[in-house]
N, C-alpha and C positions, 0 to 999 in steps of 0.2 A: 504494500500500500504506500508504504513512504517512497521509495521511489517511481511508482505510477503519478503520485503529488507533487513530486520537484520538476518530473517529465512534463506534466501539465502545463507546471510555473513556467519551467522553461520555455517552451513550446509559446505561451502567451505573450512574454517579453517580447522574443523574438519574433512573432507574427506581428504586433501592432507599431514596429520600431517606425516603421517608413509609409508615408502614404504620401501618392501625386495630388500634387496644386500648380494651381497654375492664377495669374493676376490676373482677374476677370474687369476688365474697361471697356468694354460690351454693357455690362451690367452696371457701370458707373453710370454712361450716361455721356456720349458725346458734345462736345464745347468746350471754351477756355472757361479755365478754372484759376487759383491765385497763383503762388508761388510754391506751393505746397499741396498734397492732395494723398489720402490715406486711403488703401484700400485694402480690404482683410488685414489691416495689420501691417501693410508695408508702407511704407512712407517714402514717394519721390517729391525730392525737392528741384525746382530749378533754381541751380548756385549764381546764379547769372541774374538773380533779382524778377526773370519777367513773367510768364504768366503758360502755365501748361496747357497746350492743347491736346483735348483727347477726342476719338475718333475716324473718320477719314478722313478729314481733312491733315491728319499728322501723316504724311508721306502714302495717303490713298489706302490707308489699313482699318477696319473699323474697332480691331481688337489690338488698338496700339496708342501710344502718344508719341508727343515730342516737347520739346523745351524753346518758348518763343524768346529770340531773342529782345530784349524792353523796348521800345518805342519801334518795330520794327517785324511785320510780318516772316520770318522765316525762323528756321528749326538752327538755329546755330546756339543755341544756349547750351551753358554746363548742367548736365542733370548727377542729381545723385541718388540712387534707391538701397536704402536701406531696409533688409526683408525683416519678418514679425519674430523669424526663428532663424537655425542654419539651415540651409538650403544645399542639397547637390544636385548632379545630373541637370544642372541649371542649361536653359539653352532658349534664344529667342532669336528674332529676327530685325533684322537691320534692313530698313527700307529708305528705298531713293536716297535720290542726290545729285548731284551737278558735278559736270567738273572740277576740280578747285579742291573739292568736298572731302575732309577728314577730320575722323575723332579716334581719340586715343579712349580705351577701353581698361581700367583699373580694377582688379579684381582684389577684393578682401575676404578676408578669413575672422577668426576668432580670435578675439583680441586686438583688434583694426588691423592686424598683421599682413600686408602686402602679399599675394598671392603672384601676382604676375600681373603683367599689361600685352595690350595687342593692341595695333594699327590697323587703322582701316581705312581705304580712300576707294574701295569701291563700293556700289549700290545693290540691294536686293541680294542678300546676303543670307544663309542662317546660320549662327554663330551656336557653337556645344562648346560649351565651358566645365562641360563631366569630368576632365582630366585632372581639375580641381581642389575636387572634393568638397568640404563644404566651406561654406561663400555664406558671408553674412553684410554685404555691400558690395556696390559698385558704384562707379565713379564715370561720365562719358565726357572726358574733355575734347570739345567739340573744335577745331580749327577749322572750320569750314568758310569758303569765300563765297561758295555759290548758295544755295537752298539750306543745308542741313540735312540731318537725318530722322529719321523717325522710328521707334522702338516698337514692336509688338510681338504678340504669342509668346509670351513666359513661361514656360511650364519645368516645372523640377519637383523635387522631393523633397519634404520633410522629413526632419526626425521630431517623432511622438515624445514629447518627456513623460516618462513614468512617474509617478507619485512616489518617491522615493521611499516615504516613510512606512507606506505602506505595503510595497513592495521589499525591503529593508526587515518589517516586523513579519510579512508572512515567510521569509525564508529562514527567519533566524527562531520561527515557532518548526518552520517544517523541519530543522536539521534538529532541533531539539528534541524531537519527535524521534529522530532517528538515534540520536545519544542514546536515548533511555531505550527505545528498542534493542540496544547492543547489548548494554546493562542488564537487563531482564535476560538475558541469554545465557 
C-alpha cells in the first residue's frame, strides 16, 4: 500500500508540472491601449513611452501587437513583456517590416539573468526560443527606420507551482507511514 501511495504522489506531481498557454489579444480586444496593458498575468510594457496597438492593425495579425512609436504612427517602439510565471518552449511570430527594419530580441531567465539575444532584420518570421528553457522576460529593442515590427501567437509552457506545504506534509506523512511499516516487521 505504501508504495502504490508514493506511486500515486509521484505520478500526480509529475502529470500537473506543465501545461500550454499561450497570450490571448484576440480576446483582449483590438485598439490602442496606454503604455502598458496586462493580460493573464503578463505584463507588456512599451519602454519607449507611446501607446500599444493591438490587433490587425499591429503588422496585419489579429492575435498580435506592436509598440507605437509616441507622437508617430509606426511599430518602432521598445517593448518589454514580462510573463505571470516561467515560461519555456516559448515561441511567437514576428510580422512585417520594411527595409531598414531591425530589432534586437533579449531573452531572460530567473533572476533577470541574460539568456541570450538574437537579431533580426527580416519580416514574417517565427521565432522558437525552446532552446532556452525557461524565460521569465523579454526585451524587443527595436532599431527600425522603416515601419517596425509586430509581435503575435505566443504560445509556450508553464510550470504548475505545487502547494509546497502540502505536498511537503503528505510525503513526509507517506514515508512515515512506511518507517513504522518496517518497525512492525
Amino acid at each position: 500500500m505504501y508504495k502504490k501511495l508514493v506511486a500515486a504522489f509521484a505520478l500526480t506531481v509529475a502529470g500537473s508540472a506543465v501545461s500550454a498557454a499561450t497570450i490571448d489579444f484576440v480576446g483582449f480586444g483590438a485598439g490602442t491601449y496606454g503604455s502598458q496593458i496586462v493580460i493573464d498575468g503578463h505584463t507588456i510594457t512599451n519602454t519607449s513611452g507611446g501607446q500599444i496597438l493591438v490587433g490587425a492593425g499591429a503588422a496585419g495579425e489579429i492575435d498580435g501587437f506592436c509598440s507605437l512609436t509616441p507622437n508617430v504612427y509606426s511599430c518602432e517602439a521598445d517593448t518589454d513583456i514580462t510573463f505571470a510565471s516561467v515560461v519555456s518552449n516559448l515561441s511567437f511570430d514576428l510580422d512585417g517590416s520594411n527595409p531598414g527594419d531591425m530589432v534586437t530580441i533579449s531573452i531572460y531567465g530567473i533572476a533577470n539573468a541574460l539568456l541570450g539575444s538574437l537579431i533580426f532584420t527580416t519580416p514574417d518570421q517565427h521565432i522558437d526560443l525552446s532552446a532556452y528553457g525557461q524565460i521569465t522576460r523579454l526585451f524587443f529593442d527595436d532599431n527600425s527606420s522603416g515601419a517596425g515590427y509586430g509581435y503575435s501567437t505566443f504560445q509556450f509552457d508553464t510550470a504548475q507551482v505545487p502547494l509546497p506545504a502540502g505536498g511537503v506534509l503528505l510525503l513526509t506523512a507517506l514515508l512515515g507511514l512506511g518507517a513504522a511499516k518496517r518497525r512492525k516487521s
